[in-house]
mmCIF file of the C-alpha atoms, coordinates in Angstrom:
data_MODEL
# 
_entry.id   MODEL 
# 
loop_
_atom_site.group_PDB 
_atom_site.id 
_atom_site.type_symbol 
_atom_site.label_atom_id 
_atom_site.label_alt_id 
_atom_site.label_comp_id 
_atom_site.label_asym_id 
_atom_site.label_entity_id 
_atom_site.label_seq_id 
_atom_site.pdbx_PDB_ins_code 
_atom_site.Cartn_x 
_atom_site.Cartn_y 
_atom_site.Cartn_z 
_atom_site.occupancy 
_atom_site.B_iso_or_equiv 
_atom_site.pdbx_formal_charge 
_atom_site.auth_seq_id 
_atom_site.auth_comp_id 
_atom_site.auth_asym_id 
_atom_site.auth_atom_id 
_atom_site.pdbx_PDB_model_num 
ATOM 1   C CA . UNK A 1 1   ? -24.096 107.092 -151.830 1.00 0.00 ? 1   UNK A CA 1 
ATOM 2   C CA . UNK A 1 2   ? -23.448 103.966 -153.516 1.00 0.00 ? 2   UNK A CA 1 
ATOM 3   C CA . UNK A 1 3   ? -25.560 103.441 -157.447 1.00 0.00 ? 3   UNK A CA 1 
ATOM 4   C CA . UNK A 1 4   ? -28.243 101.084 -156.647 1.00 0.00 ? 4   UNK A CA 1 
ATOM 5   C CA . UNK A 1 5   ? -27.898 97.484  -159.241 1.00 0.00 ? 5   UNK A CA 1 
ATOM 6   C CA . UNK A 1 6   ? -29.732 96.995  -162.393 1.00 0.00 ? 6   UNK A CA 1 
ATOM 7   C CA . UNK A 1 7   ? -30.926 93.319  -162.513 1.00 0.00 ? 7   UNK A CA 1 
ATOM 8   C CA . UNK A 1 8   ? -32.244 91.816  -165.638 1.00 0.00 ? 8   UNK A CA 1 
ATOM 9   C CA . UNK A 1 9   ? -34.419 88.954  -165.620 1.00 0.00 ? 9   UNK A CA 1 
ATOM 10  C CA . UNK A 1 10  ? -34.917 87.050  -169.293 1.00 0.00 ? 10  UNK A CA 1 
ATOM 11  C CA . UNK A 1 11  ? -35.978 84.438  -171.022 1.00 0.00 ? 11  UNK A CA 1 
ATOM 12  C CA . UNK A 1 12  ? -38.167 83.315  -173.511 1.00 0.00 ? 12  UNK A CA 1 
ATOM 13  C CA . UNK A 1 13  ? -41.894 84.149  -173.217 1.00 0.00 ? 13  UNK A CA 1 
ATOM 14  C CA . UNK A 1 14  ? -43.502 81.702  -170.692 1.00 0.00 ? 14  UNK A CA 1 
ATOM 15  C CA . UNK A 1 15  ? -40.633 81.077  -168.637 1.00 0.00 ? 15  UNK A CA 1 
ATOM 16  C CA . UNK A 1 16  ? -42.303 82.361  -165.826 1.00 0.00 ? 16  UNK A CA 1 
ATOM 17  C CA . UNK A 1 17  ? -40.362 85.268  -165.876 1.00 0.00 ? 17  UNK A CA 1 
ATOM 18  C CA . UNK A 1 18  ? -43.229 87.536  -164.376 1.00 0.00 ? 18  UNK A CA 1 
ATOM 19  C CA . UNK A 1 19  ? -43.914 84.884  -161.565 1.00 0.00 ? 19  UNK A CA 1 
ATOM 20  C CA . UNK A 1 20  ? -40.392 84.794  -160.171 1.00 0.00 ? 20  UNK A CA 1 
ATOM 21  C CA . UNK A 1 21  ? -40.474 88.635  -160.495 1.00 0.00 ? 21  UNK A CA 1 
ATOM 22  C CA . UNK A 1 22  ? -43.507 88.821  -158.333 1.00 0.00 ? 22  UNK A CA 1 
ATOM 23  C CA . UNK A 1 23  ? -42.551 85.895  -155.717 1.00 0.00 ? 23  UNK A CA 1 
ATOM 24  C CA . UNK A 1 24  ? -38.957 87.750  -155.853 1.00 0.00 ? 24  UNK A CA 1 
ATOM 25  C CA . UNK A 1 25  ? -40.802 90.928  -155.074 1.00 0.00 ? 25  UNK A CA 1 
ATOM 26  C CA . UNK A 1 26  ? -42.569 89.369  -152.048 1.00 0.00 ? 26  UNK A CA 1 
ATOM 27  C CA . UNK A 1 27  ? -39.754 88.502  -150.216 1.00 0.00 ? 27  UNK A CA 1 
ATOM 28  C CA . UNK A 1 28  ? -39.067 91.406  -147.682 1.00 0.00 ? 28  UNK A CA 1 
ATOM 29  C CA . UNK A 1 29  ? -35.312 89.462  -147.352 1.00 0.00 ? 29  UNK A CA 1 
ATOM 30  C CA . UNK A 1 30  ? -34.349 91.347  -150.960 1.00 0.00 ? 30  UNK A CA 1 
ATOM 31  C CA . UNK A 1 31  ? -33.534 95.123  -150.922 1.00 0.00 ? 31  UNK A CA 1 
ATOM 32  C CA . UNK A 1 32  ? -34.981 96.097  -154.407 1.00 0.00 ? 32  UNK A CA 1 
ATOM 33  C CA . UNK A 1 33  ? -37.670 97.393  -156.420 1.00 0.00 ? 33  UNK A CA 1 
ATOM 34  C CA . UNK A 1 34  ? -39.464 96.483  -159.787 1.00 0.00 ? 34  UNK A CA 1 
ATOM 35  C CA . UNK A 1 35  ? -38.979 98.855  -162.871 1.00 0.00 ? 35  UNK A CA 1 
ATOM 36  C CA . UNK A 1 36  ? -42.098 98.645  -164.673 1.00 0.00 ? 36  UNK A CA 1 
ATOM 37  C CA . UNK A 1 37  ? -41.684 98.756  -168.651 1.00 0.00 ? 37  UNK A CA 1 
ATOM 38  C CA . UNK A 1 38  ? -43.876 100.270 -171.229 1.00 0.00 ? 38  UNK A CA 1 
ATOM 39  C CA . UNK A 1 39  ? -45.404 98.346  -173.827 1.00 0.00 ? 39  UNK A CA 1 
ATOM 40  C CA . UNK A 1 40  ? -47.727 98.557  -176.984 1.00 0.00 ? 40  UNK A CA 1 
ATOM 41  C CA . UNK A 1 41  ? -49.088 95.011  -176.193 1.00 0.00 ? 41  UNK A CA 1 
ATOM 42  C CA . UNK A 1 42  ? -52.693 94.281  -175.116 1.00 0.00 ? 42  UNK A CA 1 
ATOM 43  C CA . UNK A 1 43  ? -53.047 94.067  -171.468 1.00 0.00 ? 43  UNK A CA 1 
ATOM 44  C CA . UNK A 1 44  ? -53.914 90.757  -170.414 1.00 0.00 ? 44  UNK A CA 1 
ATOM 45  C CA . UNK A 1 45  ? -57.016 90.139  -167.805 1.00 0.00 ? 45  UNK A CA 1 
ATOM 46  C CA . UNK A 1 46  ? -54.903 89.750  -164.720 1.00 0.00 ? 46  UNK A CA 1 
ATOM 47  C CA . UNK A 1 47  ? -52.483 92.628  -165.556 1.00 0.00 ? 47  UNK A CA 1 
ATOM 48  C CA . UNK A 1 48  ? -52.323 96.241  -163.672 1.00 0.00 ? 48  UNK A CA 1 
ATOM 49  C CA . UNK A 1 49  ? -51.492 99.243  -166.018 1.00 0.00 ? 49  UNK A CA 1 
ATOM 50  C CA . UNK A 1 50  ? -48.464 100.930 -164.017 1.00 0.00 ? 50  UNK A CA 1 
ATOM 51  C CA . UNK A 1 51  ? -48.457 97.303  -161.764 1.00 0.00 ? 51  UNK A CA 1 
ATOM 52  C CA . UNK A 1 52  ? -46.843 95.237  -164.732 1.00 0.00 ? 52  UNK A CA 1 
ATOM 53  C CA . UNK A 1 53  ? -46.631 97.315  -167.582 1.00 0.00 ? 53  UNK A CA 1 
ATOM 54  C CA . UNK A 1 54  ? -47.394 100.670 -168.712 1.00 0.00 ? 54  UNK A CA 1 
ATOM 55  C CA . UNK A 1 55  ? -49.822 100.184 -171.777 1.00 0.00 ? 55  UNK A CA 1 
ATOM 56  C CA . UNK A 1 56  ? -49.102 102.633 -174.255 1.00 0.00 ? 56  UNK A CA 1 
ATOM 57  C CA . UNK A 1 57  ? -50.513 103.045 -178.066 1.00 0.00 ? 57  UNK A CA 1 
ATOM 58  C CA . UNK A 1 58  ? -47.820 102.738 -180.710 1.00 0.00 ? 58  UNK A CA 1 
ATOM 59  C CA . UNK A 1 59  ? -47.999 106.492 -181.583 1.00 0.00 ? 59  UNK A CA 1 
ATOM 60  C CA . UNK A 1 60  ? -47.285 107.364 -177.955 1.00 0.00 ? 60  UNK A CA 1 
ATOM 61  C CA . UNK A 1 61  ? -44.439 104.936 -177.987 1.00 0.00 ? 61  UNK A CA 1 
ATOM 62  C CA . UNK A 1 62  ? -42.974 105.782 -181.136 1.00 0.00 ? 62  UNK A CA 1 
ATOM 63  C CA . UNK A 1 63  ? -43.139 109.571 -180.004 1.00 0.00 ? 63  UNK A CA 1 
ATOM 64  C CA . UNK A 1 64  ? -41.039 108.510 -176.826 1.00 0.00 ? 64  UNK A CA 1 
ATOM 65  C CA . UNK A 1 65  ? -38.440 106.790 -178.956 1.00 0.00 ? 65  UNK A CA 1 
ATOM 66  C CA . UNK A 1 66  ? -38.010 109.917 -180.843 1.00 0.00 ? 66  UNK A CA 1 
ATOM 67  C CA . UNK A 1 67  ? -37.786 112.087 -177.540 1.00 0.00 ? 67  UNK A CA 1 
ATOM 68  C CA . UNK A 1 68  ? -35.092 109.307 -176.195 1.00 0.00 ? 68  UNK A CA 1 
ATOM 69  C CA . UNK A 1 69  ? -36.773 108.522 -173.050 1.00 0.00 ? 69  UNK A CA 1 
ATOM 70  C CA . UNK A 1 70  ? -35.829 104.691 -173.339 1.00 0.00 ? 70  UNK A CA 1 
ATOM 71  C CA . UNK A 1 71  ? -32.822 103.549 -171.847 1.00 0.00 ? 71  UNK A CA 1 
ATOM 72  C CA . UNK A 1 72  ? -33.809 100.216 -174.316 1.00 0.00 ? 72  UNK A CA 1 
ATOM 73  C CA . UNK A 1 73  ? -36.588 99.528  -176.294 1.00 0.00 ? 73  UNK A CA 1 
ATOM 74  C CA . UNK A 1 74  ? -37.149 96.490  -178.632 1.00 0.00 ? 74  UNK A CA 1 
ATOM 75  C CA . UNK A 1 75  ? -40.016 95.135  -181.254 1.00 0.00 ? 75  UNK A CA 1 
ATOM 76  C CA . UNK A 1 76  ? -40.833 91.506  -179.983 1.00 0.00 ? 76  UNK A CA 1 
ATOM 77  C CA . UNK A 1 77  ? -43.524 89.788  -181.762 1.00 0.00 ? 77  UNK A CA 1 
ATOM 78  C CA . UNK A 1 78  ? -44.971 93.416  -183.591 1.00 0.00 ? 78  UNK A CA 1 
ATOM 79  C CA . UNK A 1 79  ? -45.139 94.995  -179.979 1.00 0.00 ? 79  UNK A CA 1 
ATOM 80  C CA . UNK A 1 80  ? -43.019 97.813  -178.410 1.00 0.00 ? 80  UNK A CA 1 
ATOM 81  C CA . UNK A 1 81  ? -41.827 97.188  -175.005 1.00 0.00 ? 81  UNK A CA 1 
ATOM 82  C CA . UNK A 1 82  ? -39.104 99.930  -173.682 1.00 0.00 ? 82  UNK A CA 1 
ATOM 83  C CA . UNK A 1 83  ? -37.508 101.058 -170.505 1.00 0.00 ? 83  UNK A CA 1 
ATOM 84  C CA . UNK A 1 84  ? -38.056 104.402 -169.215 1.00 0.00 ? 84  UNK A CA 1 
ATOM 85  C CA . UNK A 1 85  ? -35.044 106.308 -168.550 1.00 0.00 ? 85  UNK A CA 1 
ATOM 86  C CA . UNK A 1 86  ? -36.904 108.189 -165.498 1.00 0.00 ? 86  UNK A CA 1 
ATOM 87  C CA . UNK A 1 87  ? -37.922 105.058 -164.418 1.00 0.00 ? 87  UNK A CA 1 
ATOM 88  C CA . UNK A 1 88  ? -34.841 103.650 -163.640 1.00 0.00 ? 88  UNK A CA 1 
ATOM 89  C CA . UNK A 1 89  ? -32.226 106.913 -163.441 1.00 0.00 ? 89  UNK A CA 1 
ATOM 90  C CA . UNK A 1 90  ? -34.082 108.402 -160.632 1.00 0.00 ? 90  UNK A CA 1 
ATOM 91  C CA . UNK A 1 91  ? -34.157 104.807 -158.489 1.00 0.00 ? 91  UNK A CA 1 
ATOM 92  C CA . UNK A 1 92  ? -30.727 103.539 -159.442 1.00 0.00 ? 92  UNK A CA 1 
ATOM 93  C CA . UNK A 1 93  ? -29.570 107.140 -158.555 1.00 0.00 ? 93  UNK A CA 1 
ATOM 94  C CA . UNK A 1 94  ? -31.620 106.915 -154.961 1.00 0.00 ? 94  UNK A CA 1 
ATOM 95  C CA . UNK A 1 95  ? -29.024 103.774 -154.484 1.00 0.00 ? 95  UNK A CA 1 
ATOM 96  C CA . UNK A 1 96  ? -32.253 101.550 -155.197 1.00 0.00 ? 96  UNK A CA 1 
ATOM 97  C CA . UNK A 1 97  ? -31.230 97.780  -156.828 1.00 0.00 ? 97  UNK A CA 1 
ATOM 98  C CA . UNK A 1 98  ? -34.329 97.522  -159.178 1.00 0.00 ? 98  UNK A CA 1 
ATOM 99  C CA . UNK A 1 99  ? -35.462 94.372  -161.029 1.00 0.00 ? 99  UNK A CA 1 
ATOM 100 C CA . UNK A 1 100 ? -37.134 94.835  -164.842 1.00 0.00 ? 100 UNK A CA 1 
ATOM 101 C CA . UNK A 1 101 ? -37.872 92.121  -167.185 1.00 0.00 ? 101 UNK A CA 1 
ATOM 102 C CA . UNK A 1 102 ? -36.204 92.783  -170.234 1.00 0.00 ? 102 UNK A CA 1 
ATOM 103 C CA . UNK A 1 103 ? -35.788 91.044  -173.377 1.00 0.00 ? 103 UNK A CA 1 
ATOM 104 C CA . UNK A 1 104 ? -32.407 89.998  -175.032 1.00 0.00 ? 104 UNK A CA 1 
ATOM 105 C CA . UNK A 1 105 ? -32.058 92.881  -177.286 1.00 0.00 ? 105 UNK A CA 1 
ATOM 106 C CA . UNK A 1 106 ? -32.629 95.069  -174.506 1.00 0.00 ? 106 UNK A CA 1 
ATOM 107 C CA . UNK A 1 107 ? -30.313 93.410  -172.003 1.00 0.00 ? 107 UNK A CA 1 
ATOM 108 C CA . UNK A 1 108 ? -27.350 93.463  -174.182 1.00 0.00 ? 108 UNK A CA 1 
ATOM 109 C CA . UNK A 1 109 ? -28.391 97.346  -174.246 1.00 0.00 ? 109 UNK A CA 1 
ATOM 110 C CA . UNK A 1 110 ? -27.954 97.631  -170.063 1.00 0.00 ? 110 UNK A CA 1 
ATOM 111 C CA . UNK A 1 111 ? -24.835 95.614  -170.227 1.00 0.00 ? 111 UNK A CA 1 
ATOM 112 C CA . UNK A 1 112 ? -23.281 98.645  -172.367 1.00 0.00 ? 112 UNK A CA 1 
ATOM 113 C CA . UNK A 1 113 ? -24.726 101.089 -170.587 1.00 0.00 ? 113 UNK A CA 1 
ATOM 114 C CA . UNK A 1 114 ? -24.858 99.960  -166.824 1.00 0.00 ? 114 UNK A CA 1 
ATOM 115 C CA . UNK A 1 115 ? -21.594 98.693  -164.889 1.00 0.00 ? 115 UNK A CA 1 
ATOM 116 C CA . UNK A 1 116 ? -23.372 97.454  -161.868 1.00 0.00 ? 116 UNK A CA 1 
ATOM 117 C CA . UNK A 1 117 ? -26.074 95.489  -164.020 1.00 0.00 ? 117 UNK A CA 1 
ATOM 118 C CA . UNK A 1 118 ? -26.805 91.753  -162.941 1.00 0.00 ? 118 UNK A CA 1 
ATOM 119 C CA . UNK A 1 119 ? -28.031 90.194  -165.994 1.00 0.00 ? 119 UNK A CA 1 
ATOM 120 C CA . UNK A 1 120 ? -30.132 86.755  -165.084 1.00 0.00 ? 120 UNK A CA 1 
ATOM 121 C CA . UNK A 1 121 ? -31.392 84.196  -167.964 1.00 0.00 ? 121 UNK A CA 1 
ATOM 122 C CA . UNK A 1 122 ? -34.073 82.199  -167.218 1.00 0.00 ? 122 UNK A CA 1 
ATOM 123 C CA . UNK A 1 123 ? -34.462 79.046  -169.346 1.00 0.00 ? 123 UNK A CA 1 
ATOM 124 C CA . UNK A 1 124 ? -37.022 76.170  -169.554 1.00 0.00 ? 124 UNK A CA 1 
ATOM 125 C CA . UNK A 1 125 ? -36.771 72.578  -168.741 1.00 0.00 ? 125 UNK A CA 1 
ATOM 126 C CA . UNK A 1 126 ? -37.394 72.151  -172.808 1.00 0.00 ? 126 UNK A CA 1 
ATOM 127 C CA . UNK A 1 127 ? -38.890 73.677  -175.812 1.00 0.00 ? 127 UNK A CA 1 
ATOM 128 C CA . UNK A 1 128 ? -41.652 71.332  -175.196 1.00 0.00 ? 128 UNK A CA 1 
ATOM 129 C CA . UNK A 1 129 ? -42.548 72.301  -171.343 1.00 0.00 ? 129 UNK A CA 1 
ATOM 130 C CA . UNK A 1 130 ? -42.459 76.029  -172.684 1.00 0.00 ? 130 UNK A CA 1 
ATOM 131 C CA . UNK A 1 131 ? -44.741 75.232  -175.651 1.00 0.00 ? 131 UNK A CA 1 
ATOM 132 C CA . UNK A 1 132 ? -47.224 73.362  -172.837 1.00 0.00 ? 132 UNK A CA 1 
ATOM 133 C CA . UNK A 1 133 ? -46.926 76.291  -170.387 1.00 0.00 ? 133 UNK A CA 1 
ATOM 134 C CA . UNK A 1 134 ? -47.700 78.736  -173.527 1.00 0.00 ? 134 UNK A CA 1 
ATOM 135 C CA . UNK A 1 135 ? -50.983 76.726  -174.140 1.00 0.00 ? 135 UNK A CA 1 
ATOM 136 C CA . UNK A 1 136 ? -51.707 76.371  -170.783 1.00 0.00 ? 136 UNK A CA 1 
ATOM 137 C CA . UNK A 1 137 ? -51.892 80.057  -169.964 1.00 0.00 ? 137 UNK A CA 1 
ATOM 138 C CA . UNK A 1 138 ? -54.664 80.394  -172.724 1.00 0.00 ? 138 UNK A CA 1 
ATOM 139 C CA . UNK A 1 139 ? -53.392 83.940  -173.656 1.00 0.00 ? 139 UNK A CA 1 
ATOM 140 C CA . UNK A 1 140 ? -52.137 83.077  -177.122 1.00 0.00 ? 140 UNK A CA 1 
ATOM 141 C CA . UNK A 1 141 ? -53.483 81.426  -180.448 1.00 0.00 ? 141 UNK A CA 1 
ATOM 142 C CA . UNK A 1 142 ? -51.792 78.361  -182.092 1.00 0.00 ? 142 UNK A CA 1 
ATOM 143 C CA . UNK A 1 143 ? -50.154 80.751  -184.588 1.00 0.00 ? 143 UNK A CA 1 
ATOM 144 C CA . UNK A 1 144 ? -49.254 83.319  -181.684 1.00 0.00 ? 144 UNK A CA 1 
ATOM 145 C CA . UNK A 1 145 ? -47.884 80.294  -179.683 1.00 0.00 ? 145 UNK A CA 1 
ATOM 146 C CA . UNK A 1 146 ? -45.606 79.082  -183.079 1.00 0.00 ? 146 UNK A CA 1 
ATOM 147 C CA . UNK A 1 147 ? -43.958 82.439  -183.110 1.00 0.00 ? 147 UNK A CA 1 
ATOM 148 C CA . UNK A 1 148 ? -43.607 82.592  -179.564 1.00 0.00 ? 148 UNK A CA 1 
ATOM 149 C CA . UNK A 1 149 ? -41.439 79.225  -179.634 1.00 0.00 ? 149 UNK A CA 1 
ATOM 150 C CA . UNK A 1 150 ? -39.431 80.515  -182.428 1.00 0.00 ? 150 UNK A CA 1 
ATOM 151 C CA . UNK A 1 151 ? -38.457 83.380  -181.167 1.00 0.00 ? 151 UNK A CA 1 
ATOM 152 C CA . UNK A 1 152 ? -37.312 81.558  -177.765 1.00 0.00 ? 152 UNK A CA 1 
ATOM 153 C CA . UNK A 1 153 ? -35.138 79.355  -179.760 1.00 0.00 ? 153 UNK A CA 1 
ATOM 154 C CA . UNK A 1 154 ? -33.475 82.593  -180.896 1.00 0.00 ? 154 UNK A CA 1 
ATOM 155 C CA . UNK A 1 155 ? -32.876 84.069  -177.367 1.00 0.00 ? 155 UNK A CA 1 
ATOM 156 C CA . UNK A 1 156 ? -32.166 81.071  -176.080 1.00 0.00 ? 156 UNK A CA 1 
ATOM 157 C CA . UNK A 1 157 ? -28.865 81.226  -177.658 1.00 0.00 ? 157 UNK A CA 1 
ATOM 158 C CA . UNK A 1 158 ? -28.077 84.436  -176.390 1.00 0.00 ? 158 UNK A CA 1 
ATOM 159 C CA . UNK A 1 159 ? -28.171 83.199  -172.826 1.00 0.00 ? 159 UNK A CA 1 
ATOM 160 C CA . UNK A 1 160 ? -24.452 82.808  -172.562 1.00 0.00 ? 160 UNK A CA 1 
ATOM 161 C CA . UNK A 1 161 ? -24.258 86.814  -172.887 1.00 0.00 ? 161 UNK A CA 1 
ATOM 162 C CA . UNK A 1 162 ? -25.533 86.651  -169.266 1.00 0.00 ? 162 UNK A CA 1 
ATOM 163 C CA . UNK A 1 163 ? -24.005 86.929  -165.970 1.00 0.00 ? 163 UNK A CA 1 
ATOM 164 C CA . UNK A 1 164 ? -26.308 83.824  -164.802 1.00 0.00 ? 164 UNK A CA 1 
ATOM 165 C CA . UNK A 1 165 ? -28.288 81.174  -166.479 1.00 0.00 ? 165 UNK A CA 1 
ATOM 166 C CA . UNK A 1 166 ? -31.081 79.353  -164.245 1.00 0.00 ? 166 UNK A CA 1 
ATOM 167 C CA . UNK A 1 167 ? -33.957 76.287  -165.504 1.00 0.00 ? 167 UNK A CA 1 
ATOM 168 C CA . UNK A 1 168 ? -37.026 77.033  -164.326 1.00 0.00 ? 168 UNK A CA 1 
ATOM 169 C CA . UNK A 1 169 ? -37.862 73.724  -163.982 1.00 0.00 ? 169 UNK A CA 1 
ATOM 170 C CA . UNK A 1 170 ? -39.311 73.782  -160.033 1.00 0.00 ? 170 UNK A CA 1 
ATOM 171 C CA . UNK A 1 171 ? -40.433 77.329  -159.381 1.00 0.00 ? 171 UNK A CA 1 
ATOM 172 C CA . UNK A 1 172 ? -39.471 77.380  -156.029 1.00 0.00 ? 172 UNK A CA 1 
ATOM 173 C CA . UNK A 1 173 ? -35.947 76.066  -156.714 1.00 0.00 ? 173 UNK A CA 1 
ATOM 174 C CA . UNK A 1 174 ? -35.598 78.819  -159.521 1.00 0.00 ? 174 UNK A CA 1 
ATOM 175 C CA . UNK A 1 175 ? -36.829 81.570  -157.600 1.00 0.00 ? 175 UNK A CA 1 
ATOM 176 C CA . UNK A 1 176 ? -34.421 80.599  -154.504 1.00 0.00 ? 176 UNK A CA 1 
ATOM 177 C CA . UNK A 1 177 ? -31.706 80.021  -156.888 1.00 0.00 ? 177 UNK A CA 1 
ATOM 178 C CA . UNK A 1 178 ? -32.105 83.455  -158.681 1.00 0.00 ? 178 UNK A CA 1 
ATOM 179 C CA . UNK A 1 179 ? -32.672 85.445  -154.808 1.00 0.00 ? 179 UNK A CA 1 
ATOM 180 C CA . UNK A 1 180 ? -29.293 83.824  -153.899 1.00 0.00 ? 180 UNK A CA 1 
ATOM 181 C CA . UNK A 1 181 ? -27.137 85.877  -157.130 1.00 0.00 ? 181 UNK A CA 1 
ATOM 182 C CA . UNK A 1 182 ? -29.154 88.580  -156.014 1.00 0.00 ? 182 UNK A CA 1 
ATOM 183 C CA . UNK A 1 183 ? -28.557 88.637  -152.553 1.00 0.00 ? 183 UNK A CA 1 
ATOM 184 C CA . UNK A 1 184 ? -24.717 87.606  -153.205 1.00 0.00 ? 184 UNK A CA 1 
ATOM 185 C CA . UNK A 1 185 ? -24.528 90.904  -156.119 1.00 0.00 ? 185 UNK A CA 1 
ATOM 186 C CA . UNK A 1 186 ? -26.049 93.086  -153.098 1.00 0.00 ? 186 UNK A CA 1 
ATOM 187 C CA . UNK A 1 187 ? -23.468 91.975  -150.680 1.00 0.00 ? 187 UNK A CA 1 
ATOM 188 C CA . UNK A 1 188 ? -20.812 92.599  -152.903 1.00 0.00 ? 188 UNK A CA 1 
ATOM 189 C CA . UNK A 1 189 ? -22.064 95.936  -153.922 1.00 0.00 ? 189 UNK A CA 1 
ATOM 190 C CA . UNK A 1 190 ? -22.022 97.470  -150.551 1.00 0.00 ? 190 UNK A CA 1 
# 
């Protein structure tokens, strides 16, 4: 049996990276599953513990570092988000293509250690449309939302490290854009 793919999806925060992941997920037409990551962040109102992240303390995430249970793990913004090695072993192994969001630090990780990764960069239409979508989704304070933009000038210039770079300018352009690699990577793959 054929390894299932690891795709990445990144960007900067408020790309809309976790709405193309879910619209992506919808679609019946896509053979693959999502890989949910661990994190140290507060859960925001709409999230699902287990759904979107696994919500962790620091101590328990630290503790898992030291174990090596993360395939990757970064520090974005003074949180702790991570992969879990079961997580993803036991699907990829299965031959199941899984999707995670995964930060730039951490993709360059799965690059190394994954040969039939699918690494996807998701950009905005400009700094400024990110800062308004950051301030529109009411999550963040002015100071959070300052930090937020620097760090996405930073990753921004790691997106030609990717396999794929796509605007989210129109969501459903993006998301039909980003299904087509996927669906052209799964073809190939069989």
């Amino acid at each position: 049996m054929k390894k299932g793919i690891f795709i990445v999806i990144s960007g900067p925060s408020g790309v809309g990276k976790g709405t193309i992941c879910d619209l992506l997920l919808k679609n019946k037409n896509i053979d693959f599953e999502y890989s949910v990551s661990m994190t140290t962040r507060e859960k925001r109102n709409y999230e699902k513990d287990g759904i979107h992240y696994y919500f962790t303390t620091k101590e328990k995430f630290i503790n898992k570092i030291k174990n090596n249970e993360f395939i990757e793990y970064a520090i974005y913004n003074n949180e702790y988000y991570g992969t879990l090695k079961s997580e993803v072993l036991k699907k990829l192994n299965q031959g199941k293509n899984i999707i995670s969001e995964i930060d730039v630090q951490g993709a360059k990780n799965i690059k190394n250690e994954f040969d039939n990764s699918l690494l996807i960069y998701v950009l905005p239409p400009s700094m400024e449309e990110l800062k308004n979508r950051l301030i529109k989704r009411g999550t963040e304070t002015k100071e959070e939302i300052d930090k937020r933009l620097k760090i996405a000038i930073v990753e921004n210039e790691n997106r030609y490290f990717y396999d794929y770079v796509v605007v989210n300018d129109k969501l459903d352009i993006a998301v039909k854009e980003i299904e087509d690699i996927i669906k052209n990577k799964i073809i190939d793959n069989k």
